[in-house]
N, C-alpha and C positions, 0 to 999 in steps of 0.2 A: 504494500500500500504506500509507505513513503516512498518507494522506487517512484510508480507512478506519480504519486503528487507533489513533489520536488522534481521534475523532471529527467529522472534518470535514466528514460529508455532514450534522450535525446545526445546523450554525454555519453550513455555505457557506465558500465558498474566500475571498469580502470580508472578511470577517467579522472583527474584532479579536481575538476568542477563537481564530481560527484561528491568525493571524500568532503570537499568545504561544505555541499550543501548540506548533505549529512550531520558535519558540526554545527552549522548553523540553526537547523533544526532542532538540534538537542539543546540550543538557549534556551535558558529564561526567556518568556516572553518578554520580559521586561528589558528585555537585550537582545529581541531583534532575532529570536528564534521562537520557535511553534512548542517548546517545552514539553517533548517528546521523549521518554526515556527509551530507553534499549530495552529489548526484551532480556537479555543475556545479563544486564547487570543487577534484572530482579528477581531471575531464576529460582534463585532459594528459595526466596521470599514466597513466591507464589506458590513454592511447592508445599512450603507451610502451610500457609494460607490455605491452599485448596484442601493440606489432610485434615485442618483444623476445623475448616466448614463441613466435612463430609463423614466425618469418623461415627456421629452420633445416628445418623439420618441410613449410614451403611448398616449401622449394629442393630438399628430398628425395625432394618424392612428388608435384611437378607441373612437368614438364619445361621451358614458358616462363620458370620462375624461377630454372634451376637456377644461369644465371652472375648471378643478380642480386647488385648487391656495395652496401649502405649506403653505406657510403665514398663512392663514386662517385654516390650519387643526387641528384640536384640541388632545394632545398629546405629552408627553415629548419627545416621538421618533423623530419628528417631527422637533424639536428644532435645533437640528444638520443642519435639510438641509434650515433653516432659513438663 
């Protein structure tokens, strides 16, 4: 989606105009960019996020998970939703 809407299929993805548009993008709006964060720098984040939202809602309406317990999962991923 930012490919297309920073015009990137006009440049190519090599392309040095692209790389600027790309930083430029990730400004602050308040600086002249669209305040767009990278997927790749919130990765963790969401993957928390997404087990945190969904752990309760799995254990309620899908019977192999119902004694699943965090706590008890073994895994540094794991850590976070401790």
């Amino acid at each position: 989606a930012l490919y297309t809407l920073v015009g990137g299929a006009r440049v190519g993805r090599n392309s040095p105009r692209w790389r600027v548009a790309v930083q430029q993008a990730r400004l602050p709006v308040r600086m002249g960019g669209m305040g767009l964060t990278s997927a790749m720098d919130i990765r963790e984040a969401a993957w928390v996020g997404t087990w945190a939202l969904v752990t309760r809602p799995i254990r309620e309406l899908h019977e192999p998970f119902r004694d699943l317990d965090v706590a008890l999962a073994p895994g540094e991923r794991f850590d976070e939703l401790r």
